[in-house]
TORKOL-4160 file (C-alpha; in steps of 0.2 Angstrom, whole numbers, padded with zeros to 4 digits, m for minus):
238
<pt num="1" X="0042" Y="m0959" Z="m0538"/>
<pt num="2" X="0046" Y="m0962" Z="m0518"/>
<pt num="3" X="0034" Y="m0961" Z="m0506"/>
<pt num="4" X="0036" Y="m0958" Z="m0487"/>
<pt num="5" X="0025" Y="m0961" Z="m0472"/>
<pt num="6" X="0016" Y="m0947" Z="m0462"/>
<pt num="7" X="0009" Y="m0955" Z="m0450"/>
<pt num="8" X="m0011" Y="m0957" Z="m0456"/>
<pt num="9" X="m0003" Y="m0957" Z="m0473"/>
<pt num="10" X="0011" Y="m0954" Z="m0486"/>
<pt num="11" X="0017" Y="m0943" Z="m0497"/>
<pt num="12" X="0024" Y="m0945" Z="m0514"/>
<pt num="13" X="0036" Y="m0937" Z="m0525"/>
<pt num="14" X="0044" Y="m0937" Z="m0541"/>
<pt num="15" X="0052" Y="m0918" Z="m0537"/>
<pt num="16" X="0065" Y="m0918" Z="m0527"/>
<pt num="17" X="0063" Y="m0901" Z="m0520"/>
<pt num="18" X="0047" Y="m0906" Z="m0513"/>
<pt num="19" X="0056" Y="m0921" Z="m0502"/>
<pt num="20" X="0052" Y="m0913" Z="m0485"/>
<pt num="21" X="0035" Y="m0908" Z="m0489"/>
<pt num="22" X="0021" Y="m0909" Z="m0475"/>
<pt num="23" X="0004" Y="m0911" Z="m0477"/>
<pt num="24" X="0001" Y="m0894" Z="m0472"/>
<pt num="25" X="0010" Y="m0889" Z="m0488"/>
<pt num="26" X="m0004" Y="m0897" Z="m0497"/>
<pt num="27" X="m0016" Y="m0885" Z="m0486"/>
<pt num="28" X="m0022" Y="m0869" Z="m0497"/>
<pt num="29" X="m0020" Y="m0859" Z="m0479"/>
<pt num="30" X="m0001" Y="m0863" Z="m0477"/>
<pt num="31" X="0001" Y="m0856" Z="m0493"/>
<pt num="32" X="m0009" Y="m0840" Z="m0492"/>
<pt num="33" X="m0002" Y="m0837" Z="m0474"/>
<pt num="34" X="0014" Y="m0831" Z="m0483"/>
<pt num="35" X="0007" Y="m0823" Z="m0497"/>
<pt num="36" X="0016" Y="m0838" Z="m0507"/>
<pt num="37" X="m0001" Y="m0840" Z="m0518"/>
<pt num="38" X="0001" Y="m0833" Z="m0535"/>
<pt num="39" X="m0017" Y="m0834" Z="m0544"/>
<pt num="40" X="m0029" Y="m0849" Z="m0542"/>
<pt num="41" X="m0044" Y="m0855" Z="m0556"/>
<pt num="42" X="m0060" Y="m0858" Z="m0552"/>
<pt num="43" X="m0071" Y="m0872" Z="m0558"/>
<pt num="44" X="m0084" Y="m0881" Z="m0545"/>
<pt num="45" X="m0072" Y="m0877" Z="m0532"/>
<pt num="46" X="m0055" Y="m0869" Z="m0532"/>
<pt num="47" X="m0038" Y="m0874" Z="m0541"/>
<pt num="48" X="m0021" Y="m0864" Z="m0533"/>
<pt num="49" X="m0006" Y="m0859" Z="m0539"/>
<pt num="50" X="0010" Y="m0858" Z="m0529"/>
<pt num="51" X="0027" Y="m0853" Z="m0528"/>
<pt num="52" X="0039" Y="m0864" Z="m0518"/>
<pt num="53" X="0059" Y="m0859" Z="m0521"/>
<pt num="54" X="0056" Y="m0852" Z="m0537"/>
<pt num="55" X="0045" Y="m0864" Z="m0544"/>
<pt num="56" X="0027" Y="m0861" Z="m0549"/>
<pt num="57" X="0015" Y="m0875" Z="m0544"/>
<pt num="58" X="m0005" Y="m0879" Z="m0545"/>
<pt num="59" X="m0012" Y="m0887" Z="m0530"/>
<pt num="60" X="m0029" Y="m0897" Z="m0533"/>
<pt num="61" X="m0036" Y="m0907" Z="m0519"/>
<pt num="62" X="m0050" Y="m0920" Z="m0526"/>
<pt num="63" X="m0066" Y="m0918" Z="m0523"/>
<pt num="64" X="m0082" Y="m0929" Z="m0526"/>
<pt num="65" X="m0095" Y="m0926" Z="m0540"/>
<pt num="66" X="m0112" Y="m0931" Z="m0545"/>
<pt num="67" X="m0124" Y="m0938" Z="m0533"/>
<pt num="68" X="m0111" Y="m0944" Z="m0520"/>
<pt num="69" X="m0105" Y="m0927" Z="m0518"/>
<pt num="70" X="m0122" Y="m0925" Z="m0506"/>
<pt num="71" X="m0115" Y="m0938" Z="m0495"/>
<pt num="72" X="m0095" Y="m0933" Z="m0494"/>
<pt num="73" X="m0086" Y="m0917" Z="m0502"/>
<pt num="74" X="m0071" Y="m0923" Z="m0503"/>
<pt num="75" X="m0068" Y="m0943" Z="m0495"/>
<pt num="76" X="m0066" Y="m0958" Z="m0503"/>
<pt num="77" X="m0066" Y="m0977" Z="m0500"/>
<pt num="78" X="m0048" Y="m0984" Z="m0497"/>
<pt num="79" X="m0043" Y="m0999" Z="m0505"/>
<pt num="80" X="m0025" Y="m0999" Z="m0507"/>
<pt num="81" X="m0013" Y="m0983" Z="m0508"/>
<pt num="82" X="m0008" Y="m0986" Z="m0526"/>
<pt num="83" X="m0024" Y="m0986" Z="m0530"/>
<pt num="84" X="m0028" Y="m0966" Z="m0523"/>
<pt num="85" X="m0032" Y="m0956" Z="m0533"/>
<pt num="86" X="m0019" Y="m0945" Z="m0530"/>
<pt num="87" X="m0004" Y="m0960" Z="m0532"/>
<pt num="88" X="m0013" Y="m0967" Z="m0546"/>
<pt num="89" X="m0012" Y="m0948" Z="m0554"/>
<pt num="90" X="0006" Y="m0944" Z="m0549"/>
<pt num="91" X="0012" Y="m0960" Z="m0556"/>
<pt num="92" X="0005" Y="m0960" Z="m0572"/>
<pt num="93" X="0010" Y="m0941" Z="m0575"/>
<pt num="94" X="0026" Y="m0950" Z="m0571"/>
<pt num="95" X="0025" Y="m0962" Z="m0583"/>
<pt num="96" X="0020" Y="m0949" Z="m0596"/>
<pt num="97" X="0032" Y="m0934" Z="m0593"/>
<pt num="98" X="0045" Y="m0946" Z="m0594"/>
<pt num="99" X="0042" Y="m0953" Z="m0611"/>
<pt num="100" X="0040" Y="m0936" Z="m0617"/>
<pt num="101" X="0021" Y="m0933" Z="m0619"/>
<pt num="102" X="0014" Y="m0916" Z="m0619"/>
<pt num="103" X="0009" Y="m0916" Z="m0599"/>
<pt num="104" X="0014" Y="m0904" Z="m0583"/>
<pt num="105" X="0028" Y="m0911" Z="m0572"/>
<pt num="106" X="0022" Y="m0924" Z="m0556"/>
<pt num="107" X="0030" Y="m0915" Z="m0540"/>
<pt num="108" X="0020" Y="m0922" Z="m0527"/>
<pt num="109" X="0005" Y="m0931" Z="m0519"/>
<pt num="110" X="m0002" Y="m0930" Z="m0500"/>
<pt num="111" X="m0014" Y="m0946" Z="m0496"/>
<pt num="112" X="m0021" Y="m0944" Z="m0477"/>
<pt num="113" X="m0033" Y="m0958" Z="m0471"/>
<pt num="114" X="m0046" Y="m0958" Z="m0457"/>
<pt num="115" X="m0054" Y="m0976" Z="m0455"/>
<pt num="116" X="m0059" Y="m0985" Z="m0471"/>
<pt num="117" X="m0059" Y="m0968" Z="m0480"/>
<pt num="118" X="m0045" Y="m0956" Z="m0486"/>
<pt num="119" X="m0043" Y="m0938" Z="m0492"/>
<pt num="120" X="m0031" Y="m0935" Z="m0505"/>
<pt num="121" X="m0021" Y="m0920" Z="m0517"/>
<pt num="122" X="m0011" Y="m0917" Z="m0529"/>
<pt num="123" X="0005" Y="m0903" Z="m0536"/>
<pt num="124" X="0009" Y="m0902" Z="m0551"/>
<pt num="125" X="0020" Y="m0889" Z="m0563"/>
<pt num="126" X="0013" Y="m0873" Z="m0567"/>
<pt num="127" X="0014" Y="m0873" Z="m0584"/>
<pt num="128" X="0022" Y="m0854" Z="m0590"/>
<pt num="129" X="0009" Y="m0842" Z="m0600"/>
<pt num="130" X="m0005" Y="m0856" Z="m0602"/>
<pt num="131" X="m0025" Y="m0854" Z="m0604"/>
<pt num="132" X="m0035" Y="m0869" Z="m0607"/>
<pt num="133" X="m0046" Y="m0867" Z="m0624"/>
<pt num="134" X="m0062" Y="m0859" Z="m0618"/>
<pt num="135" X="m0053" Y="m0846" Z="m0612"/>
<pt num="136" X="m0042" Y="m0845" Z="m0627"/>
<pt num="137" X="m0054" Y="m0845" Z="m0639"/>
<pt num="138" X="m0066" Y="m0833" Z="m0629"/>
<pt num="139" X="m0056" Y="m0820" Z="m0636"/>
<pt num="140" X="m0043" Y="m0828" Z="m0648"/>
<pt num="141" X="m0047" Y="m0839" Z="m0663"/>
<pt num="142" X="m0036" Y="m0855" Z="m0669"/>
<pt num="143" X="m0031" Y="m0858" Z="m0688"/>
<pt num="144" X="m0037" Y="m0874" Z="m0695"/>
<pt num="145" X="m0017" Y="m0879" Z="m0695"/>
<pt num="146" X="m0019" Y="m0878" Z="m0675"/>
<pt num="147" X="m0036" Y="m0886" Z="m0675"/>
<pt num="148" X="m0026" Y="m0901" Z="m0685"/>
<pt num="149" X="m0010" Y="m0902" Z="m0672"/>
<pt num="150" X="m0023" Y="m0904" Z="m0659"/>
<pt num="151" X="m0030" Y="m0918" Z="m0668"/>
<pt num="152" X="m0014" Y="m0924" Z="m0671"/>
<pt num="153" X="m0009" Y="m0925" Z="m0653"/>
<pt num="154" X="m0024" Y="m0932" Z="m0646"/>
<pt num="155" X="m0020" Y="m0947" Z="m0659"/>
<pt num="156" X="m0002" Y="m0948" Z="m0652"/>
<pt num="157" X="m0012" Y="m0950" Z="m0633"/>
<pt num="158" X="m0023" Y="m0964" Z="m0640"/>
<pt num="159" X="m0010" Y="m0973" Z="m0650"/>
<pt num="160" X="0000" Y="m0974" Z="m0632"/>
<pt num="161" X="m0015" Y="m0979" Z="m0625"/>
<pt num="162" X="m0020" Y="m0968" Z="m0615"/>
<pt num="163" X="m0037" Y="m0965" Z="m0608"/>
<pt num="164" X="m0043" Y="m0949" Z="m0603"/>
<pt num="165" X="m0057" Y="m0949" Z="m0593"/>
<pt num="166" X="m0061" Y="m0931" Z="m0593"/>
<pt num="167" X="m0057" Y="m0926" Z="m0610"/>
<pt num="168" X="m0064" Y="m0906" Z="m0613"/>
<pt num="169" X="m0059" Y="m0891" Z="m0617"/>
<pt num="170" X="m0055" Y="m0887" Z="m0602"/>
<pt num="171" X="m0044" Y="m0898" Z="m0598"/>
<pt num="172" X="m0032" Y="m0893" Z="m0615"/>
<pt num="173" X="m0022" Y="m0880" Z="m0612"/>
<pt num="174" X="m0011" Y="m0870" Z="m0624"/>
<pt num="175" X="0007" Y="m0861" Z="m0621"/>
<pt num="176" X="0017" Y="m0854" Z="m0634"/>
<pt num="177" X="0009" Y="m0864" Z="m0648"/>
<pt num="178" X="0009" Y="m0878" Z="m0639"/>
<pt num="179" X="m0006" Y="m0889" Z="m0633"/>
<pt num="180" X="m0004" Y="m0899" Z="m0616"/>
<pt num="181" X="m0017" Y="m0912" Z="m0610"/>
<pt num="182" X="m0019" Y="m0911" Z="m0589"/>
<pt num="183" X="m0030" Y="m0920" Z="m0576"/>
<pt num="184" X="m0027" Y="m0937" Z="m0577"/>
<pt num="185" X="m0038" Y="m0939" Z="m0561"/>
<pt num="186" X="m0045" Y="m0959" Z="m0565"/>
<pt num="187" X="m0032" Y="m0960" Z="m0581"/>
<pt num="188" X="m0027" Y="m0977" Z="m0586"/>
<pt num="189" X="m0016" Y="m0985" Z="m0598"/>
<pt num="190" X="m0027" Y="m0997" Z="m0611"/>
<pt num="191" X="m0026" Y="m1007" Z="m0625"/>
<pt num="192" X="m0030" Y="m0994" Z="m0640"/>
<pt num="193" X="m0048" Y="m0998" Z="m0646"/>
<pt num="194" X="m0057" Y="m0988" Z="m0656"/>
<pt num="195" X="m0072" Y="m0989" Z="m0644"/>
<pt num="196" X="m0066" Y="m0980" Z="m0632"/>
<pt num="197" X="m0054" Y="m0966" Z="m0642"/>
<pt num="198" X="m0073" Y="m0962" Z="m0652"/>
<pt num="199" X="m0082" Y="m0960" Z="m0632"/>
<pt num="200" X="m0065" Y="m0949" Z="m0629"/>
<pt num="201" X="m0068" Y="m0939" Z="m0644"/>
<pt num="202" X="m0086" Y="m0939" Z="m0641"/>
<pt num="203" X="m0083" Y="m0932" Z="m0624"/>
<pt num="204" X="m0073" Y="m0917" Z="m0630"/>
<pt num="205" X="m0086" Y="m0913" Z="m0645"/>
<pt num="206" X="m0100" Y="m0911" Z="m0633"/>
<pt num="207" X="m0088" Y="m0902" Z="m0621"/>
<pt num="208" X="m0085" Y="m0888" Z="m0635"/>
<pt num="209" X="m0103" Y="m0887" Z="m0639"/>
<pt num="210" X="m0109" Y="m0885" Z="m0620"/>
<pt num="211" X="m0096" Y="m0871" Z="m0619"/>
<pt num="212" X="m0103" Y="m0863" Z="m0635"/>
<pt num="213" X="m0121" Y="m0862" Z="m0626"/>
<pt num="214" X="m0113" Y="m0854" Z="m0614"/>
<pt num="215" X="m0104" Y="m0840" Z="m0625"/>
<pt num="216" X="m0108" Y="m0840" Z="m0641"/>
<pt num="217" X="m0094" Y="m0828" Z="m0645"/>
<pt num="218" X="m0083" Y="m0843" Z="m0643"/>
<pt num="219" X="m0071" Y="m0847" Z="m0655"/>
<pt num="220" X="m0076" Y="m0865" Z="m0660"/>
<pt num="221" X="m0087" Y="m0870" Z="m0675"/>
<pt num="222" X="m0091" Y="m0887" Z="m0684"/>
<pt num="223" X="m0079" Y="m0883" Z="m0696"/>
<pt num="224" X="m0065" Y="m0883" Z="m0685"/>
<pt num="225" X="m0069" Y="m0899" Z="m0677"/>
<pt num="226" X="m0068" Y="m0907" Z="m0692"/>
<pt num="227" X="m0051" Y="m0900" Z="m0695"/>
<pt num="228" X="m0046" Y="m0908" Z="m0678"/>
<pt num="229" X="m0052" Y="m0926" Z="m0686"/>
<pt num="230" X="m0047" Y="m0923" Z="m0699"/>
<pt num="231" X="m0027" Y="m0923" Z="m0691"/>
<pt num="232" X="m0033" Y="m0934" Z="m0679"/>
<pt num="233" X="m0035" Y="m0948" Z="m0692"/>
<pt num="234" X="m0020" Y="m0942" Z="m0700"/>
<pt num="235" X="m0010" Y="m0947" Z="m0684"/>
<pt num="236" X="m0021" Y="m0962" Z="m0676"/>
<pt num="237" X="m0015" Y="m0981" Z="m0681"/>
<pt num="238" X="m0029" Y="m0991" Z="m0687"/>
């Protein structure tokens, strides 16, 4: 990852196409002004995906939750640039990618601070023909095999240690038979413990079950979580 200064900021990258980026370029505006925007997803607020020289990238700016959302959208309290968000994101997608983990590709970060506070986002790969699974099982079902390699691969995240903050179903994606793990927003590398891999699981179990209150029609049932167990504990060193 290299990181240049703006000014009131930095930018980071770990693409080199994406170098001599401005902060502008991490402005949803620049990019609808030449019709560059190629579809977007909308959550609480909206994700964008972009074409820059033939690449297909997802643009997410970070936003606050919970109570403090009242009080500031979208600012947080500086307390070192490696510690951003967005720095602390890109660099552990680095670090990720690299070993060959199931993640998009880092391209870039912008960081821009005003006073003791700073602003922050995040491109990352588009990742070619993806949903993530309330989509996909909103209108497709997964075999038990593909229930099991899910399991499987969220073992291979916890045996590296990695802690996903926000493990649900929405933030598993599948492509060509393949499942992906995205937003590392307050990732961290840890010492595997079963304590927190069960509050990961945990997480994603009352994710699927929130989503099937939603639509019931969706493609999840307790049998096939127990097939995703069922490889995880295959997969997970004890």
């Amino acid at each position: 990852m290299q990181i240049e200064s703006t000014g009131n900021g930095v930018i980071a990258w770990c693409e080199p196409l994406a170098q001599h980026l401005t902060p502008a370029q991490f402005q949803a505006d620049y990019w609808q002004q030449r019709n560059a925007v190629i579809g977007q997803s909308k959550g609480r607020y909206t994700t964008w995906f972009v074409e820059y020289n033939q690449q297909q990238w997802v643009l997410r700016h970070y936003w606050r939750g919970g109570l403090i959302e009242k009080l500031s959208r979208d600012a947080y309290i500086y307390t070192g640039m490696q510690r951003t968000r967005a720095i602390a994101e890109l660099a552990l997608l680095e670090k990720l990618h690299a070993e060959g983990l199931p993640v998009p590709r880092p391209i870039a970060a912008n960081v821009e601070r005003f006073g003791i506070w700073y602003r922050a986002d995040l491109l990352i790969e588009l990742i070619d023909g993806a949903k993530d699974l309330v989509a996909y099982l909103s209108t497709q079902t997964m075999t038990n095999e593909q229930w099991q390699q899910l399991g499987q691969l969220i073992a291979t995240f916890h045996n590296r240690g990695v802690y996903h903050a926000d493990l649900n179903a929405k933030n598993i994606l599948l492509a060509k038979g393949k499942f992906y793990l995205i937003d590392f927003d307050r990732g961290a590398i840890k010492t595997p413990a079963s304590a927190w891999q069960q509050a990961n699981l945990a997480r994603l179990l009352r994710s699927f079950n929130k989503e099937k209150t939603k639509l019931a029609s969706l493609n999840f049932c307790s049998e096939h979580w127990q097939a995703l167990l069922k490889g995880y504990q295959a997969n997970i060193n004890n």
